[in-house]
Phi, psi and omega in degrees: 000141182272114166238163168198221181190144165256139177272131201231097217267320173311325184245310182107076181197163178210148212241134181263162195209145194246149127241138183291338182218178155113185160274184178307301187294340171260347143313298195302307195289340169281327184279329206279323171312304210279330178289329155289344168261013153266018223281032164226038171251000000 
């Protein structure tokens, strides 16, 4: 399992967030997913 955080420069906070299998890069494409398809978090 992957864990990491996303940075929300609007509140100056980081929200953590998890995947259960893959690699690093497929970490990076999950954080990168969940913050463009969120932009009003």
């Amino acid at each position: 399992m992957w864990g990491f955080a996303l940075y929300y420069a609007g509140s100056d906070r980081y929200e953590d967030s998890r995947l259960p299998t893959g690699t690093p890069a497929e970490a990076l494409d999950c954080a990168c997913q969940l913050h463009l398809a969120a932009p009003g978090i």
